[in-house]
LUMFI-623170 format. One line per 2 residues: for each residue x, y, z of C-alpha. Coordinates in nm, 3 decimals, padded with zeros to 5 digits. Last residue first. Layout:
// LUMFI-623170
X Y Z; ...
***
This chain:
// LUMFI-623170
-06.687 12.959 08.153; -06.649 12.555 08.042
-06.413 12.425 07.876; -06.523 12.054 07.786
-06.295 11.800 07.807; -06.151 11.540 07.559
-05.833 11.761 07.517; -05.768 11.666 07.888
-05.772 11.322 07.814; -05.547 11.286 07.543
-05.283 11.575 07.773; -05.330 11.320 08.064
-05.213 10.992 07.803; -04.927 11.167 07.649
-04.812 11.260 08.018; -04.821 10.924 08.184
-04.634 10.803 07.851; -04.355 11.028 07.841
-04.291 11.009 07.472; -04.491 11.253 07.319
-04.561 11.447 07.585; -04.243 11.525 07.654
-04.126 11.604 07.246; -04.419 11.851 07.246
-04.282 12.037 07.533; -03.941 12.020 07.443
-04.050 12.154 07.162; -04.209 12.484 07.263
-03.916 12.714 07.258; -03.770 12.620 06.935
-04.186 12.654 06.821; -04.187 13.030 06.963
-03.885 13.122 06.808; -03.880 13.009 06.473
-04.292 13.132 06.458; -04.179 13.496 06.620
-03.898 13.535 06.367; -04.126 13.430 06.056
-04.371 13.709 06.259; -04.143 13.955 06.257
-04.059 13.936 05.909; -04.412 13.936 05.729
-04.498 14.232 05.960; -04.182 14.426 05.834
-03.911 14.578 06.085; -03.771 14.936 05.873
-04.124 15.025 05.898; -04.047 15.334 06.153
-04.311 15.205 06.408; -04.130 14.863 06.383
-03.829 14.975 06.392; -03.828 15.170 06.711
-04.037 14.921 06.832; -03.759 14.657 06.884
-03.536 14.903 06.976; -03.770 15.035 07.281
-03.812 14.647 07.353; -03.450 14.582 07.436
-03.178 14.315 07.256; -03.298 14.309 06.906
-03.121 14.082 06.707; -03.106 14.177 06.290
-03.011 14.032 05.985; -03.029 14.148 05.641
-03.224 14.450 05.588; -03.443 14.393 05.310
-03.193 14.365 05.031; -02.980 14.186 05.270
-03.181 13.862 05.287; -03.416 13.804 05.636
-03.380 13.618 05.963; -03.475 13.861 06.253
-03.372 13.760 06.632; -03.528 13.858 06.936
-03.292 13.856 07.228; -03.201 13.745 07.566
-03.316 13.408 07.458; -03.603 13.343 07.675
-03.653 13.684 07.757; -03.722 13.817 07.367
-03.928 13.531 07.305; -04.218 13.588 07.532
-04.299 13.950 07.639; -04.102 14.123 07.423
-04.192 13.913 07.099; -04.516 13.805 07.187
-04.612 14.175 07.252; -04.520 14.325 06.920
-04.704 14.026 06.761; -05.019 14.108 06.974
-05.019 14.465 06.856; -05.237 14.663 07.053
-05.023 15.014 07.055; -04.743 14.902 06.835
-04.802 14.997 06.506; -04.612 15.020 06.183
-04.766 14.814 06.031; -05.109 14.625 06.177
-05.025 14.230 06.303; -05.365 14.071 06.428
-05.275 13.702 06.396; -05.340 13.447 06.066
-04.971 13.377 06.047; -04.928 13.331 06.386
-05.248 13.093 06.394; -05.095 12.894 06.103
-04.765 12.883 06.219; -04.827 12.785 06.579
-05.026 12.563 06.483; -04.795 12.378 06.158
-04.499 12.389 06.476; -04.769 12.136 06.622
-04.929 12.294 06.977; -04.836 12.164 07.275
-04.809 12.457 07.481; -05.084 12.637 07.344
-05.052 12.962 07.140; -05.360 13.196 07.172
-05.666 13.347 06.997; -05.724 13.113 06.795
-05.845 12.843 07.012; -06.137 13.042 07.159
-06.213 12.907 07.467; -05.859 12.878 07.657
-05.898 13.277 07.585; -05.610 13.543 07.518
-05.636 13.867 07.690; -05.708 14.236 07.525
-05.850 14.078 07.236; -05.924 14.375 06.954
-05.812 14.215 06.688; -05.682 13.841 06.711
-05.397 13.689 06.877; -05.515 13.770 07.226
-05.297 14.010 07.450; -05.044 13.903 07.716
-05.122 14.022 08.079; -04.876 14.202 08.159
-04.711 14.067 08.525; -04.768 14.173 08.872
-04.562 14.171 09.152; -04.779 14.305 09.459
-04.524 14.307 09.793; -04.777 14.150 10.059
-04.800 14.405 10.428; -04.599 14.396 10.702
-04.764 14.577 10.952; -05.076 14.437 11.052
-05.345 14.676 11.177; -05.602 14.457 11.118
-05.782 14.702 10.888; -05.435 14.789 10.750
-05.359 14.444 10.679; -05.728 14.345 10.537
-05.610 14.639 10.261; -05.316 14.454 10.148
-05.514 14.178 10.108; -05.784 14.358 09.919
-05.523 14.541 09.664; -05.389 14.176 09.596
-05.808 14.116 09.508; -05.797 14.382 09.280
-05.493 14.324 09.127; -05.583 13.961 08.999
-05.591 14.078 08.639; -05.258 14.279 08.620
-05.142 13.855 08.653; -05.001 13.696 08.993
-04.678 13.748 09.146; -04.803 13.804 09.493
-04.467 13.833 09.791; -04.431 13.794 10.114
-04.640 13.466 10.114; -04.702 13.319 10.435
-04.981 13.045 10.272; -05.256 13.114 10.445
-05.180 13.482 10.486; -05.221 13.482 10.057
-05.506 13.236 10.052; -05.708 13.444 10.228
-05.741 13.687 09.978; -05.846 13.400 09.729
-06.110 13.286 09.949; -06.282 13.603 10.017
-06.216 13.650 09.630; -06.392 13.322 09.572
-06.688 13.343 09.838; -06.890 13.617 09.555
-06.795 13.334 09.308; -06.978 13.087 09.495
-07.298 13.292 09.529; -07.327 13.245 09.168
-07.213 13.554 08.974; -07.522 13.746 08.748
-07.249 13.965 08.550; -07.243 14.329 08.568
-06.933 14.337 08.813; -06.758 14.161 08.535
-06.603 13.830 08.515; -06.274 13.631 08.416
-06.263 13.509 08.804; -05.974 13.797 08.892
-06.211 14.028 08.748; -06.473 13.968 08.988
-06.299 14.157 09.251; -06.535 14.436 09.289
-06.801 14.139 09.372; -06.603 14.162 09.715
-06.606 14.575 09.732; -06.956 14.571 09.684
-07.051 14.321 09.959; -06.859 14.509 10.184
-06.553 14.387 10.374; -06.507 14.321 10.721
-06.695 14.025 10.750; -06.565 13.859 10.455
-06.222 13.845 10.579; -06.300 13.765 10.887
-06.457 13.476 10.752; -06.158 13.357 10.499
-05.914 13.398 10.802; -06.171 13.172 11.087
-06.198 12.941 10.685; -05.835 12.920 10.690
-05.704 12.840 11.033; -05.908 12.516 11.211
-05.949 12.376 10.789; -05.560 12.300 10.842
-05.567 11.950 10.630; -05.863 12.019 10.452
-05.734 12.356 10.314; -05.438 12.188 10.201
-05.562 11.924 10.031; -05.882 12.153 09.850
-05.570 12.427 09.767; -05.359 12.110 09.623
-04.977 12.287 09.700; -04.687 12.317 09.444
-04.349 12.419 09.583; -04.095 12.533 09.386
-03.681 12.596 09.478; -03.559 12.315 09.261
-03.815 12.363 09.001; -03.650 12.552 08.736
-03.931 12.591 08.512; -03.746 12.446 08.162
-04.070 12.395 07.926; -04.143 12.037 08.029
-04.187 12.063 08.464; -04.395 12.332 08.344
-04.617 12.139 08.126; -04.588 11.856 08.357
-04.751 12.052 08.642; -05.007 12.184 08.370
-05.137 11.811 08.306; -05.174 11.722 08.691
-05.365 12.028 08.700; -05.582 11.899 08.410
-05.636 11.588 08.626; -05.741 11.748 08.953
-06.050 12.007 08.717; -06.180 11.652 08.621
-06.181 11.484 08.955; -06.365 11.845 09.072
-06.620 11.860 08.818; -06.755 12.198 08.789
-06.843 12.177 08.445; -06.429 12.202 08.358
-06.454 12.525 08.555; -06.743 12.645 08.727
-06.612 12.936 08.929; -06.658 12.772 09.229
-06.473 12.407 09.073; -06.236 12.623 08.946
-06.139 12.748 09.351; -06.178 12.434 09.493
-05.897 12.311 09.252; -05.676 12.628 09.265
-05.365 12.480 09.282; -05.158 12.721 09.473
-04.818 12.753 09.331; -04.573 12.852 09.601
-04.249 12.976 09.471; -03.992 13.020 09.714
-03.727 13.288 09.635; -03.332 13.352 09.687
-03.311 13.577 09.333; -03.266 13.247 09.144
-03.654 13.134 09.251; -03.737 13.487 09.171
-03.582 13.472 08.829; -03.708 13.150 08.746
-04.042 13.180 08.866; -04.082 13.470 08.658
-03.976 13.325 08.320; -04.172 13.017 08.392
-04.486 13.201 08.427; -04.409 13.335 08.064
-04.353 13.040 07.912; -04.661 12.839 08.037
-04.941 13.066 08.166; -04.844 13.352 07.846
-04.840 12.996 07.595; -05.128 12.872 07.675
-05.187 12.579 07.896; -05.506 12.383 07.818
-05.832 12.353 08.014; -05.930 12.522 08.386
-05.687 12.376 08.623; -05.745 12.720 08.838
-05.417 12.882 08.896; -05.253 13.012 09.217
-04.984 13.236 09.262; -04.716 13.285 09.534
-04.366 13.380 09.613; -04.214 13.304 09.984
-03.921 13.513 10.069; -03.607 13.344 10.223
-03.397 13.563 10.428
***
């Protein structure tokens, strides 16, 4: 058996770090569990939902740019496919838009805009008639494709739920396995999910150790709390995985050191204040930029890359 992963991305600005570090966590376990990973590159898709000003040779490039990101960080690619969704489309236009069509004829209106989340919208919002063809799109994507399995974010749900949906309505048996992931919060207070908008609110890939210091430094960290604790949630979600633990530097008259191997440890501490704010996020910056450098050290001296990630920091992100 060989089960085919999936998850597409719109080129939409800089990688941050939950799109970079944490997507390469899960490809690399599936991908060593037997898997196929897909990536759909959403480039139609962005340019519906307005991305990069909806310019198409723009919204190519900055995929280009998150290919190498990947490629950078330690994505295992041996077993990883990624596919141009405008490319592909073209190429086999006889079976996708019959699937994307029957799609949107047996669904409501309603239950389509439903699915704005997985755009970054609301059902309140005025969509363009473009983003009420996305989801149609998007649920089509996952037959297109054979994928057996959707590891995509808690914030494409809706549409997953869709697909599986379409298979009862076509009486199909084998339905998609849903894998979702957490989303990770935004470094400030009260962001639920981090923003390519808002600069401060996540780590990018190739941010300068200074960054990822300074914003870090700067991030929503309450004591003693857990519940909506971005810091908390970097840890478990991010560094903890990478190095199958989350180690605390600190003297022995406030606790000496520590490695937490779980998350219910981790928290245990925290909540008890025996794990100090000040020392989980020195751990979290160590961490973070060890992770991040070969990264920075690519595009700094791979000279096709330097020169995309120049001219994707020249663009405009656009909502």
């Amino acid at each position: 058996p060989n089960p085919v992963c999936y998850d597409g991305f719109e080129p939409s600005g800089r990688m941050h770090i939950a799109q970079g570090v944490g997507k390469a966590l899960n490809v690399n376990k599936l991908t060593a569990a037997g898997c196929t990973f897909k990536f759909w590159v959403a480039d139609w898709f962005a340019q519906l939902n307005n991305k990069m000003g909806g310019d198409l040779k723009k919204i190519q490039t900055v995929g280009r740019y998150m290919v190498e990101v990947w490629k950078s960080v330690g994505m295992n690619l041996d077993r990883v496919e990624f596919i141009s969704s405008s490319e592909e489309i073209n190429s086999r236009a006889d079976e996708y838009w019959p699937l994307v069509m029957d799609i949107a004829r047996r669904n409501s209106l309603a239950r389509v805009v439903r699915c704005s989340q997985i755009m970054g919208r609301n059902e309140t919002d005025d969509l363009a008639a473009s983003q009420i063809f996305y989801p149609c799109m998007q649920c089509a994507d996952i037959f297109f494709l054979k994928a057996d399995i959707c590891q995509l974010g808690m914030d494409q749900r809706k549409v997953n739920m869709l697909a599986r949906e379409y298979c009862t309505e076509i009486k199909r048996k084998l339905k998609p396995i849903i894998l979702s992931h957490a989303m990770l919060p935004g470094l400030l207070e009260g962001q639920e999910k981090m923003s390519k908008s808002d600069p401060n609110s996540a780590i990018f890939m190739e941010d300068t150790e200074q960054e990822v210091k300074t914003k870090l430094k700067k991030s929503f960290c309450p004591p003693a709390i857990v519940e909506g604790n971005p810091c908390i949630a970097y840890a478990h979600q991010i560094v903890m995985p990478w190095f199958k633990g989350f180690s605390v530097e600190r003297p022995e008259q406030n606790g000496g050191n520590k490695t937490y191997t779980t998350r219910e440890e981790l928290e245990a501490d925290y909540l008890s204040g025996a794990l100090h704010p000040g020392d989980l996020k020195a751990a979290l910056v160590k961490g973070i930029n060890i992770i991040l450098q070969p990264v920075r050290d690519h595009f700094k001296n791979d000279p096709d890359a330097k020169k995309l990630l120049d001219t994707v920091k020249k663009y405009k992100v656009t909502r």
